[in-house]
C-alpha positions as semicolon CSV with decimal commas, in nm:
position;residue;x (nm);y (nm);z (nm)
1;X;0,492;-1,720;0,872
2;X;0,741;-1,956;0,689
3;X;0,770;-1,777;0,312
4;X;0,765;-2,106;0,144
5;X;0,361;-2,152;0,245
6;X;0,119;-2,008;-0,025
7;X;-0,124;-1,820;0,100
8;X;-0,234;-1,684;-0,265
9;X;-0,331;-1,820;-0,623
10;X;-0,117;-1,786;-0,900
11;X;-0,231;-1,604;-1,208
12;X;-0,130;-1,613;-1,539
13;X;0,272;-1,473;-1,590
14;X;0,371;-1,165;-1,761
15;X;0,632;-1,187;-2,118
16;X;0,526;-0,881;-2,301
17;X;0,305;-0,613;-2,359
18;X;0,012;-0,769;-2,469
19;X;-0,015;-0,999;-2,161
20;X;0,014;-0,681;-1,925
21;X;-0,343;-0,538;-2,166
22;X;-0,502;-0,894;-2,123
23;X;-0,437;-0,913;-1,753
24;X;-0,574;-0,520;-1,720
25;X;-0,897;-0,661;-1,889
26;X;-0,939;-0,969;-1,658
27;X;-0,914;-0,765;-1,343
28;X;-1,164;-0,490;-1,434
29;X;-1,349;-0,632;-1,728
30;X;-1,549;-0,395;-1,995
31;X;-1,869;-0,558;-1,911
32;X;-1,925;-0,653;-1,505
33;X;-2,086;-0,978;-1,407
34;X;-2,392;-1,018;-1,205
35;X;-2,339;-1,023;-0,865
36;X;-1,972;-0,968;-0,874
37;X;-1,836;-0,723;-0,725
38;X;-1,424;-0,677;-0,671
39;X;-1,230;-0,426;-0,609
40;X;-0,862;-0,454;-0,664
41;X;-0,582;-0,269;-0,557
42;X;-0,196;-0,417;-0,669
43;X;0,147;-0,386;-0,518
44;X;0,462;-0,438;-0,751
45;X;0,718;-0,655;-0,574
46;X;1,076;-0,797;-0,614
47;X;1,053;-1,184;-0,740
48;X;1,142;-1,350;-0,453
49;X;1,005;-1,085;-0,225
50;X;0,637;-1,173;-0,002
51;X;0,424;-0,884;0,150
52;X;0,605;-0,701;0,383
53;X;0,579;-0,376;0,532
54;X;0,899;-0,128;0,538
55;X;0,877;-0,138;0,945
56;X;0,894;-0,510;0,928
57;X;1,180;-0,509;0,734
58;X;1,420;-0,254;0,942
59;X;1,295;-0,500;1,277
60;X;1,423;-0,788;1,124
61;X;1,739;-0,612;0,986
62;X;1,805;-0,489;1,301
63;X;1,756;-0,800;1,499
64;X;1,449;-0,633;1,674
65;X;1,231;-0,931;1,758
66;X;1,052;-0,947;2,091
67;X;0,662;-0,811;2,053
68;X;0,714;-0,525;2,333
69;X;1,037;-0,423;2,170
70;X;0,833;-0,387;1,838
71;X;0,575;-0,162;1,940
72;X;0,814;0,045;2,107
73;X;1,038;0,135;1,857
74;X;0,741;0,176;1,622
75;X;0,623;0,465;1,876
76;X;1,006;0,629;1,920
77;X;1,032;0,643;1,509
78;X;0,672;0,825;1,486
79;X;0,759;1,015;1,842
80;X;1,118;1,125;1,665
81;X;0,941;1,211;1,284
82;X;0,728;1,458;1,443
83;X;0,965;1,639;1,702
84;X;1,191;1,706;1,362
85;X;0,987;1,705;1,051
86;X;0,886;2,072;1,123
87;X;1,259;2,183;1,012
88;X;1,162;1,985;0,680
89;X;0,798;2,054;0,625
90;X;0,613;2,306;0,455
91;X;0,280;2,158;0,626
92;X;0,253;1,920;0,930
93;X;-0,050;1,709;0,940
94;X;-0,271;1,790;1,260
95;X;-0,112;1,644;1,601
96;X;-0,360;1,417;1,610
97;X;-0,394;1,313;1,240
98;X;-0,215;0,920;1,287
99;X;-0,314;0,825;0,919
100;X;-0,181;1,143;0,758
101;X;0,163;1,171;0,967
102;X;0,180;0,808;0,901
103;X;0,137;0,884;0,505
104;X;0,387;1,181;0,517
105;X;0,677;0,947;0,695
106;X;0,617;0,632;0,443
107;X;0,641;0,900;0,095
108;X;0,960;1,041;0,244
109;X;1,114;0,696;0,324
110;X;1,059;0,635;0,733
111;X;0,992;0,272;0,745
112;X;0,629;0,235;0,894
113;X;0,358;-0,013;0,926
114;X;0,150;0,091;0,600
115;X;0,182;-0,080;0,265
116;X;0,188;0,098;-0,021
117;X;-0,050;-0,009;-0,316
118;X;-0,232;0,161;-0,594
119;X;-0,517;0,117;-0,759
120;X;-0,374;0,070;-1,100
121;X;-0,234;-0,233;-1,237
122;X;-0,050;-0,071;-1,499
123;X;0,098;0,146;-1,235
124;X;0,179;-0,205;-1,000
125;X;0,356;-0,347;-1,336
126;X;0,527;0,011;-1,372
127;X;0,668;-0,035;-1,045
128;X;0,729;-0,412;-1,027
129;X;0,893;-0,382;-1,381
130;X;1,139;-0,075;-1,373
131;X;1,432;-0,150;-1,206
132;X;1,419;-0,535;-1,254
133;X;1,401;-0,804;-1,521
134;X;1,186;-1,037;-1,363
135;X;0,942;-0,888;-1,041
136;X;0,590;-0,960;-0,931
137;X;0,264;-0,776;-0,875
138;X;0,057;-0,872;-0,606
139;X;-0,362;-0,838;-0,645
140;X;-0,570;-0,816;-0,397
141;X;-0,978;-0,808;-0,370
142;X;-1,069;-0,617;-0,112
143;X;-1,458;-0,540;-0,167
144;X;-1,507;-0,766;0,142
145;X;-1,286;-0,517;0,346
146;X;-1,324;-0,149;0,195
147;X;-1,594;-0,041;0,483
148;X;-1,525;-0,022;0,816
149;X;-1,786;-0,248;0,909
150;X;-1,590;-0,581;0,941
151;X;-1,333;-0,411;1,149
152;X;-1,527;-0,226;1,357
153;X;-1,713;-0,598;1,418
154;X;-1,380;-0,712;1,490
155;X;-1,230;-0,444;1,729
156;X;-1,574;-0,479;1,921
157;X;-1,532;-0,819;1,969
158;X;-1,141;-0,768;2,086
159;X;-1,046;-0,701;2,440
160;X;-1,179;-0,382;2,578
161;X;-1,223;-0,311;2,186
162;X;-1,561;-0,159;2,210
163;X;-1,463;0,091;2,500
164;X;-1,127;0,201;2,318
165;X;-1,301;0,231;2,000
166;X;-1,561;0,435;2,121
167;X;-1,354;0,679;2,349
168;X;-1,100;0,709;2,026
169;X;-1,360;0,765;1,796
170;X;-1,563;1,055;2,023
171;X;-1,228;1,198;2,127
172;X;-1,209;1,281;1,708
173;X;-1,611;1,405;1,728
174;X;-1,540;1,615;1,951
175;X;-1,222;1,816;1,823
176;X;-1,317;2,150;1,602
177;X;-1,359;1,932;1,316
178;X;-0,986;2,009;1,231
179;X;-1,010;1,860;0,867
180;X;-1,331;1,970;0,762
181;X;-1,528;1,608;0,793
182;X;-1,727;1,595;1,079
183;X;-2,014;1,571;0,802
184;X;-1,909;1,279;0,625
185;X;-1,788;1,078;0,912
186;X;-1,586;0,812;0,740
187;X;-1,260;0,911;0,761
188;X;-1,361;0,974;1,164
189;X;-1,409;0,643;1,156
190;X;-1,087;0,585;0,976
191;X;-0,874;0,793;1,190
192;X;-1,011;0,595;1,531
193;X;-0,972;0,226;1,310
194;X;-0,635;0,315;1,282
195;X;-0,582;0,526;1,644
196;X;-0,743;0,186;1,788
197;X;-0,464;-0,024;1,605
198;X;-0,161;0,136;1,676
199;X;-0,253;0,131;2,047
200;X;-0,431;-0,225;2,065
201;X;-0,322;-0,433;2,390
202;X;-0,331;-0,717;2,288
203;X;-0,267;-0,634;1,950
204;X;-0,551;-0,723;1,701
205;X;-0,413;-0,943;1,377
206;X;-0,633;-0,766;1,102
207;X;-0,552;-0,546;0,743
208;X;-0,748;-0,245;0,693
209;X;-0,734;-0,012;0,347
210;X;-0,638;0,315;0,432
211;X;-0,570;0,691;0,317
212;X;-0,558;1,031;0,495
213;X;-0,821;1,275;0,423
214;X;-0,534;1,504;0,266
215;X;-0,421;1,373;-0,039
216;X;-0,027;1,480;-0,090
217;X;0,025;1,482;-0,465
218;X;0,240;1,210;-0,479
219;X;-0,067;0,959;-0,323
220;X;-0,314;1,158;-0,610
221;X;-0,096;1,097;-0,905
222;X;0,002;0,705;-0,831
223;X;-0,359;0,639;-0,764
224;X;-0,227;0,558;-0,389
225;X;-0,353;0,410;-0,087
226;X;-0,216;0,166;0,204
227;X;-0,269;-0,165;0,386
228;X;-0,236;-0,107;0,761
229;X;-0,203;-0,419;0,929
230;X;-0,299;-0,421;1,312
231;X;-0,049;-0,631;1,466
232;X;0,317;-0,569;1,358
233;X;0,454;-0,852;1,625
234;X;0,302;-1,116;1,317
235;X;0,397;-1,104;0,959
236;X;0,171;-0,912;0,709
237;X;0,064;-1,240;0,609
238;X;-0,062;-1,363;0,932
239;X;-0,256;-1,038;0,944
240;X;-0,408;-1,086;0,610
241;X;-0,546;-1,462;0,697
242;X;-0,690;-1,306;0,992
243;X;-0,896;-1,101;0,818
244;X;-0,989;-1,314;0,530
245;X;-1,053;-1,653;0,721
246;X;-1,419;-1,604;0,730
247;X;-1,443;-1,477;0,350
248;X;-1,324;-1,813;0,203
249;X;-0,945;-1,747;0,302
250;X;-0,689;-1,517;0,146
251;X;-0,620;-1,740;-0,143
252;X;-0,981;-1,642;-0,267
253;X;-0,915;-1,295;-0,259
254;X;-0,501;-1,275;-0,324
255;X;-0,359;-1,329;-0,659
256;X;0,044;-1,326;-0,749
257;X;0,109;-1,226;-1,125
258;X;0,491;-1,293;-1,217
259;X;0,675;-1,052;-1,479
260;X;0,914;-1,246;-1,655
261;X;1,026;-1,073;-1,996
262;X;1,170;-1,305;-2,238
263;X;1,403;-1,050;-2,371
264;X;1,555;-0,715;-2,279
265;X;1,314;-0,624;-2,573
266;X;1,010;-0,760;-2,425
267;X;1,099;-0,568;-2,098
268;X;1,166;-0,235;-2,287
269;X;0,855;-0,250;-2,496
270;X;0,634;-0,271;-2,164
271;X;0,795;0,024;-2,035
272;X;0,781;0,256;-2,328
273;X;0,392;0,137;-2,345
274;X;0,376;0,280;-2,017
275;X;0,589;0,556;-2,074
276;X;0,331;0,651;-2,345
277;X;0,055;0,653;-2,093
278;X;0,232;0,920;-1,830
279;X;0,369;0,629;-1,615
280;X;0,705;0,722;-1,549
281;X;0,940;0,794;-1,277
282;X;0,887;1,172;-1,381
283;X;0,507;1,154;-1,335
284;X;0,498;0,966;-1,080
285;X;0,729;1,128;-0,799
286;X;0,653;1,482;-0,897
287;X;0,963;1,706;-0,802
288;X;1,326;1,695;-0,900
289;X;1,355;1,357;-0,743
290;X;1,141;1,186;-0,950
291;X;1,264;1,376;-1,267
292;X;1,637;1,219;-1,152
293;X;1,482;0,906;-1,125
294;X;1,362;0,932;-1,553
295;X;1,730;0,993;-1,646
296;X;1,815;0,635;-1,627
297;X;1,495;0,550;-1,745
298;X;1,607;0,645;-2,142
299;X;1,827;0,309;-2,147
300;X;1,514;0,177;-2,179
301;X;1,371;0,315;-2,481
302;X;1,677;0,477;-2,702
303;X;1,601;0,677;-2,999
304;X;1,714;0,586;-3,327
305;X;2,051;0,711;-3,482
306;X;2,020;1,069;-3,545
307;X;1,690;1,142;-3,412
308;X;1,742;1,448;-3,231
309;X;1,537;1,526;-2,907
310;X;1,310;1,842;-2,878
């Protein structure tokens, strides 16, 4: 899909901090309407950059462009992430865990077909905001999508959907309930929604919220989750109009908020705001990484001349 088509409605644009508090209250307002239920989850983005998935990216970089090629290189990076990852690993996800290996590779930088989003919008700004003047953060309603019941309708209907569905989903009933959820079911469902994707022939154009059943820290603290889309041969836009064109289309339920700071002072105050709330680089990539990462992030908000740190 050519960038320059919108396929989302533009909300009001970010200058300082008080715009960033309004904004919070519009998306999940103090008192809720009758009847109206959303559920939002955000993405912070570059400016000029449209929803795009890490795996996307490398396959274009790399000139990788036929749909075959696509899918197989998807399966060699996975195939080549597990064979190693034990040398690196304190604790592999199960063998047969897709959502929770997938998780694992996209935290530790392997380019994959999951999105990462959180359910914050102060965290989305956070992100959008820290290592650029002007950035976007991308909203998206997903209420009509956050049960597996529209998929599932959807894989059904696809081409030898409801057998590969089915076989995928008693293939997980039947293990020895090797993440302790057999009772709950949903993330069963989960794991064979997203089994069923990756394996799809034809692939099936569709986005799907996702999250393993093992939450690593970094996915608790940032209030994680993903977007999987099902067919990585279209963009991540063509997946999301697939799934939204019988809820009113995806500029119904996508919204594009622009951060434009008037002045490095405008910029600064929103990040020591958030700094003040535990959003940092520190807090949110627990480890030594992340604590590198907060150096840099002083420039931001200097102390005054002579105050001494404790």
């Amino acid at each position: 899909m050519s960038s320059r088509k919108v396929f989302w409605t533009e909300k009001a644009t970010i200058r300082r901090w008080s715009d960033v508090i309004k904004l919070e209250k519009k998306f999940f307002p103090r008192r809720r309407v009758r009847n109206v239920h959303k559920r939002w989850i955000f993405r912070g983005e570059k400016a000029d950059q449209y929803l795009k998935t890490k795996l996307q990216e490398k396959l274009e970089v790399n000139g990788i462009r036929a749909k075959k090629e696509k899918t197989d290189e998807e399966r060699k990076l996975i195939r080549k992430f597990q064979r190693k990852s034990a040398l690196y690993l304190e604790h592999e996800p199960d063998q047969d865990d897709v959502l929770e290996w997938l998780a694992v590779m996209r935290h530790r930088g392997a380019p994959t077909r999951l999105l990462d989003c959180t359910y914050s919008f102060y965290i989305a700004v956070y992100f959008a905001l820290n290592e650029n003047k002007k950035r976007t953060v991308w909203a998206l309603d997903c209420s009509k999508i956050n049960k597996p019941e529209p998929i599932v309708q959807k894989i059904c209907g696809h081409v030898d959907g409801f057998r590969k569905f089915s076989q995928a989903l008693l293939h997980y009933m039947r293990k020895s309930d090797f993440l302790g959820i057999q009772q709950e079911g949903d993330k069963l469902i989960d794991l064979a929604i997203a089994t069923y994707l990756m394996e799809a022939e034809p692939p099936l154009p569709c986005v799907y919220p996702v999250n393993p059943f093992r939450l690593n820290r970094r996915l608790s603290v940032q209030q994680g989750l993903f977007l999987m889309p099902g067919d990585i041969t279209k963009s991540f836009a063509q997946n999301l109009e697939a799934t939204f064109k019988d809820f009113g289309g995806t500029e119904k339920h996508l919204q594009r908020v622009k951060i434009e700071p008037q002045t490095k002072g405008d910029r600064n105050e929103i990040l020591r705001k958030l700094k003040n709330m535990n959003i940092s680089n520190e807090a949110l990539f627990p480890g030594l990484d992340g604590f590198a990462r907060s150096v840099a992030e002083s420039l931001a908000y200097p102390r005054p001349l002579g105050d001494r740190e404790i």
